[in-house]
Every structure is written in C-alpha cells, then in structure tokens.
Phi, psi and omega in degrees: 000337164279064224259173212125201197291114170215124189228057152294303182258138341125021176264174166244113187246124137305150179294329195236012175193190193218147163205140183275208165284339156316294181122000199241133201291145173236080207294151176246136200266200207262342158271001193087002175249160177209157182261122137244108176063058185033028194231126178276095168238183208266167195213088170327310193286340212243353182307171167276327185305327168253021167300342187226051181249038221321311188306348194218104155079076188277318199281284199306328178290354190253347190271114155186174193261153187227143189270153155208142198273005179260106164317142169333295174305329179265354159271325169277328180281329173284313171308327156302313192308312221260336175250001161062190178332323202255016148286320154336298168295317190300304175311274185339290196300306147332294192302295205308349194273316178312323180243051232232338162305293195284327176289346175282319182311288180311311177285010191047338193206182165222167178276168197258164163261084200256160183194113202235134174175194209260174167305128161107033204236012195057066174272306196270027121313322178267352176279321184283347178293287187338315178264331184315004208241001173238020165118230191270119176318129211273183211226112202275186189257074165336089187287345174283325186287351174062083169252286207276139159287152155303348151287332171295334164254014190268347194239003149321334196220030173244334175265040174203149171276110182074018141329195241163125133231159186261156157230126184248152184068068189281149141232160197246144151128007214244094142337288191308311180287323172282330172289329167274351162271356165259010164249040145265328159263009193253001220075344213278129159239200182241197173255194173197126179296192177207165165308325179318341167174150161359284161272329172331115151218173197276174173240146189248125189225141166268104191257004182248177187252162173233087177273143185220136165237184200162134146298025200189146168225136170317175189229347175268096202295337148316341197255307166304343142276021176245022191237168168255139203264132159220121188251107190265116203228330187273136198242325177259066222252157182270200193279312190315300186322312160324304178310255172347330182266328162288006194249353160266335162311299187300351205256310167311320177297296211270021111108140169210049164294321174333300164324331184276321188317305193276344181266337179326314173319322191288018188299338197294311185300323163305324198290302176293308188276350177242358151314314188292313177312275147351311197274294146011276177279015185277332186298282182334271205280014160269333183243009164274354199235024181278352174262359195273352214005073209267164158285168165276005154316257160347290152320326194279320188282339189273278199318345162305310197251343179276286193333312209265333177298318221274317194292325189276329188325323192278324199281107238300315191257051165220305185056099185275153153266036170255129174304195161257324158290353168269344154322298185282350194246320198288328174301320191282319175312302201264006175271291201314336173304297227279343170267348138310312190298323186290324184281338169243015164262318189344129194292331184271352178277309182316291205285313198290344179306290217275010177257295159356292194287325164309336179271006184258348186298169184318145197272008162273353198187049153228197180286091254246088172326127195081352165238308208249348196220112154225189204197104169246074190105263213226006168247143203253106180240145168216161180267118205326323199287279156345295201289288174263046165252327147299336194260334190262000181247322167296324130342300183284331192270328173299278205255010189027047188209151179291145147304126189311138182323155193291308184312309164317320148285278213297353163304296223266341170291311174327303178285356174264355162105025171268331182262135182268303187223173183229112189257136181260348017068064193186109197267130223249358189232111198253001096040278235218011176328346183272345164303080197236166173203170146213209206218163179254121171271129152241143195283078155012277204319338176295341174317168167244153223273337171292318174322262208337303171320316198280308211287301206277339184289303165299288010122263174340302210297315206288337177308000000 
C-alpha cells in the first residue's frame, strides 16, 4: 500500500510496472500482482477494478512511469535554458529524492527544497519539473489556505518512499507550521495509539523529500537553515523565454518518470559512494564558502547535491548541462541570499528593530521611558504586556506580517541569554514606589553594541 522504494525485497514498485536494484523491470499484471524472487504481492492501487474510480488511490495512479522518447540530456539542457541557475538545484534534488533512504541514513536528515520569490517568477514550474520525475505531478498542500491539519499533511509524506511531495504558498510568523517543516527535514514524524492495547502505538514515518515555495521566507533561523535556498526574483521574461518554457511543459506532459525508471538501476553504486563523497564536500565546500560564514546545516544540504552531482557526473547517458564550477558558483550565488536573509529575518533581529522604533514614536504612542521602560547599570526592564502590544502592532507596519504569538518571542529572548529575571514587582518610577508592576529584566550586554547603543540612546533622548 505504500509504493515507492522496499526494502525488504529491494525493489521499487510503480503503480504500472516493478523495477529491482539492478534496473530490471517486472511488470504488473491488471489485477495488481507480480512475482518477485518467487514470492506474490498484490499492488491495490494498480487492480483495474478501481481504474475509473476517481476516490480511490488518486495519489498512487498518478506515481508511475511514463517512457518519453526526448532523450534524457535534452530534457535537462531544457530545464536549464528555461529554469536557469536554479535547475541546477532542481535536478540534484530530483536525483538525490530517488535514493533519499541511503542519504537520510548517512545524513541524519534530508534537505527541504525552497523556492522563494514573488508570482509569476517559475517557483512552481520548476516543482512540477522536480515531481514529474515520480510520474503525473502529485497535488500540492497549501499551506495558506489551513485545508489540511498538520497532521494530514504530515501523512502526505508517509505515502510514498522516496516521494516528493510539495507544500506551497509558505507564510512566516507559524511556530507551529515551522516546526512540522523542520521535522521534515529532520525525518521526524509523529505516533498515534491504535486499538490493540492501552499504550500501543502506530508510528507516522517521513518518507518523501519536500520542495516548498512561498512569497515569504522564515523568519526563523532553525528553520532557514535547513532548507537549500533558491530566491527566484525574475518576473519578466521575452517571447523566445515563454517559448522554451511552454516546449518544456509539453516535455512534462509527455512524461519523465521513465528517466527515473533508468536511473533507479544506479542504487548500488549510490550505495556504495556517496558516504564518501558527501563527507568529502561537506569539508570542500565548508572552507570554500567559509567567509559567507553559512551553518553548518546549510553546508550539509549542499554537500547532499555535490555528492549525487559527482556519482553521476561520468555516466555516459546522463550528462549534466551543467559543470561542477557552475554548481559551486550557483551554491555560493543563493548561500550568499540565505545568510543575508537569515540575518535579517532572524526573530530577535525583528523584535529588538521593532523595540527601538516604539521608543522613538510619537511621545503619545511609544514606549514611555519611566512607565513602561527603564535602564539600571547593564539592565534593561520593560513591562512584558505594554511592550508587546507595541511591538506586535510595529511589526505588522515594519513587516507586513503577523508576529510571532507572545510565548514565542519570550521563549526565544530566553534562548538567546537575554532575559535575567522575570519580577512580579518592579517600580519603573523610582519616584512613585507604590507604582509598581511587572517587568522582564535584560541583560543590555547580551546585546550586540549597536542594539545596545540605539535602545540606551533612545532612552536618553526621551529623558
């Protein structure tokens, strides 16, 4: 019922044919069964009895192979002309999502695939290339419209082994929703009880890869380092570009899972080679890109797609149209995006911008130094209520975005060494002692010196 990579028998079952480690195909007959290594199973989804059957097993009638007569190299040199540098990511990602079993093994995780830019800019043109490669593109998960629970969409990526599956429209500002796109690259799925007893429970295990777009980037740095980043900005393309882009759609249509059918023969050799490989560019491509200063997260997810470039690079019928220096220039072109992004999405870069700018507002409708703000030595106090009721409306004008939920910020000053105590207590007009309230203490030094500088700067000025 799960169909995709098993690997028990070492085969790869399609909804319409079986192919082993080998490359060599096993056909499935019209009821849904096939023999392998003398043992018979059944393929629900492939019975004939539910071929005209829209309700049942939509997702599984769509994983199967389609032969397409455009040799391979002439199908990848289109993706390229037409998705330009960030094919490069695509293919690689593509390839590496086929053996995504041995690379999770090695890698603890596997990488999200994000593809971030404004409408119109071929984020999702280049994602139906990416699942075309598991038959008729699968129906992605909208993350804006909240169709789906997180868990529903979490079992998107349990029904298939080596799948794809998408999430589309990403918004920033979802504890909760970043936290299940970071047990997607973590693997992490959840449990559930079953009947069988008391304590029993089934396990939800993550078994597809994720490409996600989205007019939005996290905000969150955990998160943004788990993804390989392509920020796609071109919107205005000529008629030749149009062309090539509608004659590679037609290239899609007429299907090129088949390319996967053939590459699938190569596991052994992924099997063998690409720990070594992997362990290889994570070194390489950490001190070439070492002044970007990137995570090591980050390096990892690259080094994930150099490994599967290098096993592949040689084999006769495959031909990237790409180098290994246009690869490394295209890794350094979108690191360089994403640790800028990272430095300025950062949630605590966000809040202290918008705590500054509340104490500089209108002296009617900021932060009011002596009610709501004070400064004692190297400590900073404000009263937690006041303060992000301001912050969550400065936010919204700053970022055109909601704030992350109140708990969520003060989690994250907590984790960053910023909070000294939290006072039930605290007279912010020393004046006025029976005025008391209370307050969050921070340590001014955890700052970094322009923060620090701009806040105590601030702070005067209103004095």
């Amino acid at each position: 019922d799960v169909l995709g990579w098993q690997p028990d028998a070492k085969i790869w079952v399609w909804n319409n044919r079986v192919v082993n480690d080998l490359g060599e195909n096993v056909e499935i007959d019209n009821n849904g069964v096939f023999v392998h290594d003398e043992t018979h199973y059944y393929v629900p989804s492939a019975n004939k009895i539910y071929q005209h059957n829209s309700s049942k097993y939509k997702p599984q009638k769509q994983f199967i192979v389609i032969e397409n007569k455009i040799p391979f190299p002439q199908f990848m040199e289109k993706v390229y002309l037409v998705h330009r540098e960030h094919a490069i990511s695509g293919l690689l990602f593509s390839f590496a999502s086929l053996f995504q079993d041995l690379i999770a093994k090695e890698a603890k995780a596997f990488p999200i695939l994000f593809l971030y830019g404004p409408g119109s800019s071929g984020k999702d043109g280049l994602v139906r290339v990416v699942q075309s490669f598991l038959g008729i593109p699968q129906a992605p998960i909208s993350l804006e419209s909240g169709a789906s629970t997180l868990k529903a969409q979490i079992r998107e990526f349990a029904q298939f082994r080596n799948g794809i599956g998408q999430l589309s429209e990403y918004y920033a500002g979802d504890g909760k929703l970043d936290g299940m796109v970071k047990g997607l690259w973590d693997r992490n799925g959840y449990k559930r009880g079953n009947i069988e007893s008391a304590v029993a429970t089934d396990s939800i295990d993550i078994d597809s890869s994720t490409a996600m777009t989205g007019n939005q980037y996290p905000n969150r740095e955990a998160l943004v380092t788990r993804l390989i980043w392509n920020e796609m900005d071109k919107v205005v393309f000529t008629d030749e570009e149009n062309k090539n882009y509608d004659e590679l759609n037609d290239m899609c249509d007429g299907g090129v899972s088949g390319y996967s059918n053939a590459l699938l023969a190569f596991r052994r050799k992924v099997e063998a080679s690409f720990s070594k490989e992997y362990r290889f560019f994570k070194n390489h491509l950490g001190d070439m890109y070492k002044d970007l200063n990137p995570k090591a997260r980050m390096i990892q997810n690259l080094a994930v797609l150099a490994a599967v470039y290098k096993i592949f690079r040689d084999e006769a019928d495959i031909h990237f149209p790409f180098s290994q220096t246009d690869m490394t220039n295209h890794f350094k072109n979108q690191l360089k995006l994403q640790v800028a992004k990272m430095n300025t999405a950062s949630i605590m870069v966000r809040f202290w911008s918008c705590f500054i700018t509340s104490l500089r507002g209108h002296k009617d409708d900021r932060l009011q130094v002596g009610h709501i703000v004070n400064v004692e030595g190297n400590s900073l106090y404000f009263n937690w209520t006041h303060t992000i009721s301001k912050i969550e409306r400065q936010w919204w004008i700053q970022y055109r975005e909601a704030a992350p939920d109140k708990n969520t910020l003060k989690e994250e000053l907590s984790k960053n060494g910023f909070i000294v105590a939290n006072h039930s207590k605290y007279s912010f007009d020393k004046g006025r002692e029976a005025n008391r309230t209370s307050a969050v203490e921070i340590n001014l030094l955890a700052l970094t010196d322009e923060t620090r500088e701009d806040i105590v700067g601030s702070i005067m000025f209103q004095k």
